[in-house]
C-alpha positions in Angstrom: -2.6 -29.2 -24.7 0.8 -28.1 -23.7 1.6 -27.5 -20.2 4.2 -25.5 -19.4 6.1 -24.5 -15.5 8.9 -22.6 -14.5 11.8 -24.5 -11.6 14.8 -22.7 -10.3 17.9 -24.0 -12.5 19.9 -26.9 -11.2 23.5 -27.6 -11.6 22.1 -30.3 -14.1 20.5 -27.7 -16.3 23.8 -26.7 -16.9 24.3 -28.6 -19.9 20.9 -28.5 -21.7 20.7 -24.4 -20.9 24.2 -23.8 -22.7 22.7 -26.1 -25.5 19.5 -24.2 -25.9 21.8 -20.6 -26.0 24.0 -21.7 -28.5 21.3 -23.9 -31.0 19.5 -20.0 -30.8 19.1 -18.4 -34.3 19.2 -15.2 -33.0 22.8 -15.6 -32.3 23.8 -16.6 -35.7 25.5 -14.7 -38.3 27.1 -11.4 -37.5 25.8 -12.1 -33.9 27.8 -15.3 -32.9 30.6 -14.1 -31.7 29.3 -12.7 -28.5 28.7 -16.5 -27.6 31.5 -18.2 -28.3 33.2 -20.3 -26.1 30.8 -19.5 -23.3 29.0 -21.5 -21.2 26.3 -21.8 -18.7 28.2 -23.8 -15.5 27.3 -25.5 -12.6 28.7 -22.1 -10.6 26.8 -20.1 -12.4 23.9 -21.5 -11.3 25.0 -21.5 -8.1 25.9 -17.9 -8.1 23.0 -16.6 -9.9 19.3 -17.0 -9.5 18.1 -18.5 -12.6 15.1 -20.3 -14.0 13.8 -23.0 -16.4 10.7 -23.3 -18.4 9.5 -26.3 -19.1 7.0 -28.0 -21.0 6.9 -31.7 -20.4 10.6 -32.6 -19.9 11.6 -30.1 -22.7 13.4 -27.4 -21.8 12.0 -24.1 -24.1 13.4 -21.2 -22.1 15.3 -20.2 -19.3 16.5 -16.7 -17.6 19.1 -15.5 -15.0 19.8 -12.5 -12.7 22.6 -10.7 -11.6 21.2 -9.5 -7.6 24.5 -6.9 -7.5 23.6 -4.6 -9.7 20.6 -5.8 -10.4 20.8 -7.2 -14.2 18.9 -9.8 -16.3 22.0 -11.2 -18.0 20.8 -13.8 -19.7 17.4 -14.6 -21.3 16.5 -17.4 -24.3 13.5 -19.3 -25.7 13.8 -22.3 -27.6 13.4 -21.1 -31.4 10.6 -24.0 -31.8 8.5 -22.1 -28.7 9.0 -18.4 -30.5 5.8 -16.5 -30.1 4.0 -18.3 -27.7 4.6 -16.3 -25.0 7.2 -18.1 -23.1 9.5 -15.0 -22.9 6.8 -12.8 -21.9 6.1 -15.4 -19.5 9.6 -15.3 -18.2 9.7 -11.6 -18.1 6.9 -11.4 -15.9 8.3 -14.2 -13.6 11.9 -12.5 -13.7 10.4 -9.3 -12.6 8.0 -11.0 -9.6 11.5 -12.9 -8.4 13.4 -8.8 -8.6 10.8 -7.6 -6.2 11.2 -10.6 -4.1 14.9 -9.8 -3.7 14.1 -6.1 -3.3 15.3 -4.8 -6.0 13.7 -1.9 -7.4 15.0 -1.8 -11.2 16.8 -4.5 -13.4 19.1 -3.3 -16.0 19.2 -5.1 -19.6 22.1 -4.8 -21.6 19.9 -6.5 -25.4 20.8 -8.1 -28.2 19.7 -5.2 -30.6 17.4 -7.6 -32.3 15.2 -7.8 -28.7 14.8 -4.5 -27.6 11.9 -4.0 -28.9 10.6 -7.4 -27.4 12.2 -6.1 -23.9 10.2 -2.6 -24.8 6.7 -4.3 -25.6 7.4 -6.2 -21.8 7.4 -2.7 -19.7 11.6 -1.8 -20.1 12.6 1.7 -21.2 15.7 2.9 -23.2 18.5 4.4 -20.9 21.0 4.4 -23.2 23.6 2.3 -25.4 26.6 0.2 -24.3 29.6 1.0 -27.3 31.0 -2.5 -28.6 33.6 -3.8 -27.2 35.9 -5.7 -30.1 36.8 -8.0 -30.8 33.8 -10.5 -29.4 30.9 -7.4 -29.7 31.6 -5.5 -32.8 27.9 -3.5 -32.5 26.2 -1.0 -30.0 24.2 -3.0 -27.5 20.9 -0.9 -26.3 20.4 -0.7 -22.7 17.2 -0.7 -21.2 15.4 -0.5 -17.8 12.8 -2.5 -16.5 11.2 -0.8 -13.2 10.1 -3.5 -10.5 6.8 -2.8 -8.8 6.1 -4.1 -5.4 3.2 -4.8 -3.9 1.4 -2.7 -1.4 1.8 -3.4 2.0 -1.0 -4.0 4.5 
């Protein structure tokens, strides 16, 4: 049996999370572009709060926030760890870590093939953001994910 945990990203993650973004199918084809040349850094991680899922020493996911405004702004799963709940996983650990920073909604700006993903996890439609050429040729749906906070004693 697989176990699986979730660490705040290092500045050594650096590497192996820009790996696992750019190895990810869903960015292949017409939606490549929007990746290219970029890269997860060791300031990035530093800047943002971001987070790793491991199982065993693999890494099969990771996600990262934005605090000001409050933005998921980046989000993969390892293709081999598709549909095992790993995203879902780090949706629910993204939006415990937004209420912990007080924030009380988290934008996501989706790659149009996860929206409905980011839909099934809670997230409402608040719009589209127009493309903006010559990197993001398509209309990018935005959605809203509302944080709940627990009830105070």
């Amino acid at each position: 049996m697989t176990s699986y945990r979730i660490s705040r990203a290092s500045a050594s993650d650096a590497g192996r999370l820009t790996a696992l973004m750019h190895e990810s199918a869903a960015y292949q084809g017409e939606y490549a572009s929007i990746l290219e040349g970029y890269q997860v850094t060791e300031d990035y991680l530093a800047t943002h709060p971001a987070f790793v899922a491991h199982a065993q020493r693999e890494v099969v996911g990771f996600y990262s926030l934005i605090e000001y405004p409050a933005e998921l702004d980046l989000l993969f799963v390892a293709d081999s760890t598709q549909g095992t709940g790993i995203g879902a996983w780090l949706v629910e650990h993204m939006l415990g870590q937004a209420a912990s920073l007080g924030m009380t909604e988290v934008r996501v700006v989706s790659h149009p093939p996860a929206a409905g993903f980011y839909e099934r996890m809670g997230a409402r439609r608040a719009g589209v953001v127009p493309p903006s050429p010559p990197k993001i040729t398509w209309e990018r749906p935005e959605l809203v994910f509302d944080v709940k906070h627990p009830p105070r004693d």
